[in-house]
C-alpha positions, -999 to +999 in steps of 0.1 A: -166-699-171-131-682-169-140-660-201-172-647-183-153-640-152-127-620-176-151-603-190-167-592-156-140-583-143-129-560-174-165-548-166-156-540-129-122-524-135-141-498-164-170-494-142-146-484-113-129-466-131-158-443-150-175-442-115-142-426-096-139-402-125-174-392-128-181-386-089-147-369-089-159-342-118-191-338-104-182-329-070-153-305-083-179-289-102-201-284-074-172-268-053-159-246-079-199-237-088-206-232-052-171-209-049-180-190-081-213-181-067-203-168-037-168-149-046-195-138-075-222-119-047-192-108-030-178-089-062-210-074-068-211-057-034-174-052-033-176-035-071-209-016-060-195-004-025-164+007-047-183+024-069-208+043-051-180+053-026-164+066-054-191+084-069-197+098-038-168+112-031-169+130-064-203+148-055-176+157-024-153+175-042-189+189-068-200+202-039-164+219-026-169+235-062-198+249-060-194+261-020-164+276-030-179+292-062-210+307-040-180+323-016-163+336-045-198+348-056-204+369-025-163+380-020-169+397-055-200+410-043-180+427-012-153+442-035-176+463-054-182+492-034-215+503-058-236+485-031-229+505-006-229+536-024-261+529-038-273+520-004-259+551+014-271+573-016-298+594-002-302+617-028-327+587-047-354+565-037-358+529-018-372+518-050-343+533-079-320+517-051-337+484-052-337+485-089-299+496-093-290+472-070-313+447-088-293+456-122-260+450-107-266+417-096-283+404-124-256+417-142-228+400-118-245+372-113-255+357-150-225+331-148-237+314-119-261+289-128-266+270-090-273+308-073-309+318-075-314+350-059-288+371-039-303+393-011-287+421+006-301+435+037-288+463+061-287+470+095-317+488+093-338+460+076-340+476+045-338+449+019-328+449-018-328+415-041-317+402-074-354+380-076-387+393-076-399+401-044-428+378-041-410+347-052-391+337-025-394+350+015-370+368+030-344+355+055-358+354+091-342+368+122-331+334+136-307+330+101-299+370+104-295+359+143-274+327+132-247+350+108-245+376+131-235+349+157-206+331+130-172+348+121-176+328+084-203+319+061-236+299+072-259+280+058-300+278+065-305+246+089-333+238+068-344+248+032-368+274+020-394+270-007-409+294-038-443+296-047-436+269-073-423+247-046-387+248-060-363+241-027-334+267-021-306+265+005-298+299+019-261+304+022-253+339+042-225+363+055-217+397+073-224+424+043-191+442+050-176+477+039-136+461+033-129+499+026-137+505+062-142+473+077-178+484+091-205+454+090-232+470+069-258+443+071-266+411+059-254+392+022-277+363+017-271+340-013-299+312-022-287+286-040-307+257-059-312+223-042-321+203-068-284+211-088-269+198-059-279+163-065-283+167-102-247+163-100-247+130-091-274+119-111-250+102-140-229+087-112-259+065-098-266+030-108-303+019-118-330+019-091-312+039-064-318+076-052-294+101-030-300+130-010-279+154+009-291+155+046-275+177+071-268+167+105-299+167+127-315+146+095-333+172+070-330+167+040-312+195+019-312+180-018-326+152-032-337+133-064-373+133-051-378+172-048-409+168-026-390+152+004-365+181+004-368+201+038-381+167+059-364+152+088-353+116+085-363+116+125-356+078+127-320+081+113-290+074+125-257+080+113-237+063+135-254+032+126-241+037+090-212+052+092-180+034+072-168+024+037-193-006+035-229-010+026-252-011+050-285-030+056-314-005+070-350-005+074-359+029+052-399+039+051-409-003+058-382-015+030-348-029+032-322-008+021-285-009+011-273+026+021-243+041+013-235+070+037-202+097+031-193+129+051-186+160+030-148+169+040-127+186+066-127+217+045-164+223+039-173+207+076-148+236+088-166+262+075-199+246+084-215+222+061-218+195+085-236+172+058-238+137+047-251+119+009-265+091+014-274+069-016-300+041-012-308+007-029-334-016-024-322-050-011-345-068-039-328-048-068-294-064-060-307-099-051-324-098-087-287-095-098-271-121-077-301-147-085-298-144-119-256-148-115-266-179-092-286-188-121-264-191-145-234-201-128-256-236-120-265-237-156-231-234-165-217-260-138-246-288-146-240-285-191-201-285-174-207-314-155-229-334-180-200-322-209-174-340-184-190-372-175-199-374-212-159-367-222-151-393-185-167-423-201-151-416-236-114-412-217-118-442-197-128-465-233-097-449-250-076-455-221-081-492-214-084-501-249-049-502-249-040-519-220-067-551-230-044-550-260-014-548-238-029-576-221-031-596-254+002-596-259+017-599-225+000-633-228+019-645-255+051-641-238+072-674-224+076-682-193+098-667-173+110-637-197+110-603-176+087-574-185+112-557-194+116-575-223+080-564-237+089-534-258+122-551-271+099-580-291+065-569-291+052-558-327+024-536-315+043-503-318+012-485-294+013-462-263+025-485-243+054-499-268+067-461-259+057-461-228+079-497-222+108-486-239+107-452-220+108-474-188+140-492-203+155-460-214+146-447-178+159-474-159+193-481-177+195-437-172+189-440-134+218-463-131+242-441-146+229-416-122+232-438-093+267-444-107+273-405-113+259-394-082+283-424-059+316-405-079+304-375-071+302-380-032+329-396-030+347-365-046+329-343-023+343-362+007+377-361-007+371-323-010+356-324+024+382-335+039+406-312+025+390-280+032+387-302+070+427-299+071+431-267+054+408-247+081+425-230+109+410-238+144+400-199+161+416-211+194+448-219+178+452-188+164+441-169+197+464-193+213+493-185+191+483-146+189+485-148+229+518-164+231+534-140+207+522-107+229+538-125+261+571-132+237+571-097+230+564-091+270+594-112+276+616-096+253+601-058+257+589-053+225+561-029+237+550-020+200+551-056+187+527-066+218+504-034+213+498-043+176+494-084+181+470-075+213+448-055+191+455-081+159+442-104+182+411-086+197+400-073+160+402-113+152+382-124+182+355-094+180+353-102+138+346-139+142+325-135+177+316-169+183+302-168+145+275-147+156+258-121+130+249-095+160+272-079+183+269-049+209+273-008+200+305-013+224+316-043+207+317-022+172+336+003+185+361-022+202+366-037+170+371+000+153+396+009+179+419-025+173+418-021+139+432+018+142+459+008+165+468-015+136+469+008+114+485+038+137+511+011+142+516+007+106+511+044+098+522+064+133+513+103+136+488+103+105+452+099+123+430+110+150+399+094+157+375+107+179+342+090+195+309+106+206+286+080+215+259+078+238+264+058+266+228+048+265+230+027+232+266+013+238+242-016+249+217-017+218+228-046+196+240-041+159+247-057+123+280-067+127+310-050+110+285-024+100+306+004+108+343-009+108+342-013+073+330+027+067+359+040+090+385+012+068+372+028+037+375+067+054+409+057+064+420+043+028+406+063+008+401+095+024+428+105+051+458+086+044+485+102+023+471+141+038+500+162+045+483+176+079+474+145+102+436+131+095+408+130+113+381+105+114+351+111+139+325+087+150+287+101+159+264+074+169+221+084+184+195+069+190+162+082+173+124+065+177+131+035+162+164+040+146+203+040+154+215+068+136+261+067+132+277+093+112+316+084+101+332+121+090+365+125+078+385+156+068+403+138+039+401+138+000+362+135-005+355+124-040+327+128-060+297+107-056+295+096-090+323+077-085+308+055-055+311+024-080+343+026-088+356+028-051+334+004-041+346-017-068+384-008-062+376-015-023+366-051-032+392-061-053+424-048-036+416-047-001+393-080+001+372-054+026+340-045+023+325-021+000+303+005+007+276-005-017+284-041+002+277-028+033+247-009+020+231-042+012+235-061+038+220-038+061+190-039+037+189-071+034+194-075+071+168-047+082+146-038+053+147-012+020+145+021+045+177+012+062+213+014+045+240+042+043+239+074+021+267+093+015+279+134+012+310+145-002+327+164-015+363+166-035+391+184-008+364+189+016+359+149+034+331+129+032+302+119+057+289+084+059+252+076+073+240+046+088+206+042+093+200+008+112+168-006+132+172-007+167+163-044+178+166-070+203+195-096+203+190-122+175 
């Protein structure tokens, strides 16, 4: 009766365990299925919106090409006077002028594969054309009308068709005389719709079509040639506007459309138009099903594969502990577990896995052990550095009663210097906070040079322009006491004519702008890192690469100092700091 409860409850530990593990795999492979799918359709629109965008944006800058080559077109047209003087040659017919003019175009225009016909008319509606007359119609008065009205070029608001039923854009200007500057007529330049969009046509993606529609809707190029020159009248560009796909209704289908304004510089001289590249909804859902598709496929073989591997992990694993089991059995009385690995024969997993635990146990007490010693040294250390430190009051206190000694006895210049020893000390440590006042800089400057004028008498002037209204803006501190130390050391002192350090401080946007100029040695900026170095190590200041990063550190990679000199000419330090409120 014991056996068979043994045995069932072997059977309940290994069906727990499979169970937990299997319901555990399955549903992590439903979330990370479910995940994949939809991170998957978001790619596909994210990579197709990308893409089309992109695409898009390179018809943009086709199209800015070939504008631009039409306006060259025409501008070389204009420099070549033969048009007029063919046109103002009366000594020969309307027709030898039609067919010299004729000649010259063709022969001008043979490199310019998007331009179909150029038609130049005059004042007096005499017209003369590279194409064959009954090809193509002739401009009407509301486009003459429309040029007249426009100081640069112009394009048709709609397209015109040849007899074939081939679309053309008309793209005109003032026919000018540039020798005289007289407007001679009319230079009108058609140029074929369908290479517009042919342009594109590598750039599209399977099942999609574009067109070029201008402004009111009318559609100017397109990859169906019939529906060039119709009027999208239910359109609406603000509907569609952005860098995402949208989801229209188009002719009784859903639609992805991609929509993109040409640019500033062809909507400045008039091309008001838009591409708009559409996709039928059912196309991309085809893709995303079939991703769905097999993603599931994937997950279910992935979650059959891990149950499968579950229920072969769990056998391996408890075979071992029923053996560990076994043995534990066979123990005395009384003996600790510990002492399993030490005379157990069965040299398994578990054998290792006991005489780890031995290994790790006798290791933590050492560290216990180590880790007591080692407080107890810190405390000793603590309480060493307790009694070495210096309480701030006392040596205010002490500071104070050595000016009022030096009242007492009228030592004027020992009270000046232990006054400002004593300020510099109070305005450096500040209560131990990092930010202190514009004013409470400068105080802190202007101990420290009494100090030193003390030390040094008659060898520096210091001047200070700063704005009143910033004396209040808080600041790094000892930002800029350690530039003026470092002018002062390394820049006036030892000048035969007295020094001169001055001080700038503004305010600009966002910023708090200081300048610290001095009239002494300069150096050259190359050798920043070994004053900076020498600054460090004899003075125990600050250097100026120091400073430098703890204002970056402090306010971000766009603040700091930057440095100009100059050797016998001084040196200029900037400050660049963030203006911000009190931390």
């Amino acid at each position: 009766m014991l056996k068979k409860k043994l045995i069932l409850k072997k059977g309940s530990l290994y069906n727990s365990f499979f169970r937990i593990t299997a319901i555990t795999l399955m549903v992590v492979t439903i979330i990370i299925s479910a995940v994949m799918n939809f991170y998957s359709n978001r790619i596909i629109y994210s990579d197709l919106t990308a893409y089309l965008y992109s695409a898009q944006s390179e018809l943009c800058q086709s199209m800015d090409l070939v504008i631009n080559d039409v306006n060259m077109a025409s501008v070389r047209l204009l420099s070549r006077q033969v048009y007029n003087q063919i046109i103002n040659d009366d000594s020969i017919t309307y027709e030898e002028k039609q067919r010299r003019i004729k000649e010259q175009l063709l022969s001008q225009m043979k490199e310019y594969d998007n331009i179909a016909d150029v038609v130049i008319i005059t004042k007096e509606g005499k017209s003369y054309r590279m194409a064959d007359d009954e090809n193509l119609s002739l401009p009407d008065k509301n486009f003459l009308d429309k040029i007249d009205d426009s100081g640069k070029i112009t394009y048709s608001d709609g397209v015109v068709k040849d007899k074939n039923g081939q679309a053309y854009i008309m793209i005109g200007r003032k026919f000018r005389n540039l020798d005289t500057g007289r407007i001679n007529g009319y230079l009108v330049t058609y140029v074929k719709s369908n290479n517009l969009i042919k342009i594109y046509n590598h750039l599209l993606v399977n099942n999609s079509f574009s067109m070029i529609v201008n402004s009111e809707g009318k559609i100017m190029s397109s990859m169906d040639s019939d529906s060039i020159g119709e009027t999208i009248y239910d359109y609406k560009f603000s509907s569609i506007m952005g860098k995402n796909l949208n989801h229209i209704d188009f002719k009784g289908e859903k639609m992805v459309v991609a929509n993109t304004s040409f640019d500033k510089q062809l909507k400045d001289i008039g091309f008001n138009w838009y591409i708009l590249t559409y996709i039928k909804e059912e196309n991309i859902d085809i893709i995303t099903k079939q991703i769905s598709y097999n993603v599931w496929i994937i997950s279910t073989v992935s979650a059959v594969i891990a149950i499968a591997l579950s229920f072969l992990t769990v056998a391996y694993i408890l075979k071992p502990l029923r053996r560990l089991q076994a043995a534990m059995k066979g123990f005395k009385g009384g003996k600790q577990s510990i002492g399993i690995a030490k005379e157990t024969k069965i040299h398994d997993e578990f054998f290792e896995l006991e005489k780890a635990y031995v290994d790790m146990v006798e290791r933590i007490d050492e560290l216990i052990i180590k880790n007591n010693e080692e407080k107890e040294k810190q405390r000793e250390l603590e309480l060493a550095a307790m009694q070495a430190q210096i309480n701030p009051h006392f040596l205010y206190n002490t500071l104070d009663t050595i000016v009022w000694m030096a009242k007492i006895k009228k030592e004027p210049d020992i009270e000046k210097i232990t006054m400002a020893l004593s300020r510099f000390f109070r305005m450096s440590l500040h209560k131990g906070e990092k930010y202190i006042t514009i004013s409470e800089e400068i105080s802190l400057i202007q101990s420290f040079v009494v100090i030193e004028q003390m030390r040094f008498p008659n060898e520096l002037q210091i001047l200070y322009n700063i704005p009143d209204d910033i004396l209040d803006e808080y600041i790094l501190k000892l930002t800029i006491q350690p530039i003026v130390e470092n002018a002062l050391k390394h820049g006036v002192r030892g000048k035969k004519e007295n020094g001169k350090i001055e001080i700038n401080g503004m305010k600009y946007d966002d910023m708090l702008i200081f300048e610290v100029i001095d009239n002494g040695k300069g150096f050259d900026p190359k050798m920043l890192d070994e004053f900076d170095n020498l600054d460090k190590s004899k003075s125990g200041g600050y250097g100026l690469k120091n400073v430098d990063e703890r204002i970056k550190l402090e306010y971000g990679s766009k603040y700091g100092i930057s440095i100009l000199s100059q050797p016998n000419k001084g040196t200029t330090v900037i400050i660049k700091l963030a203006r911000r409120e009190k931390q």
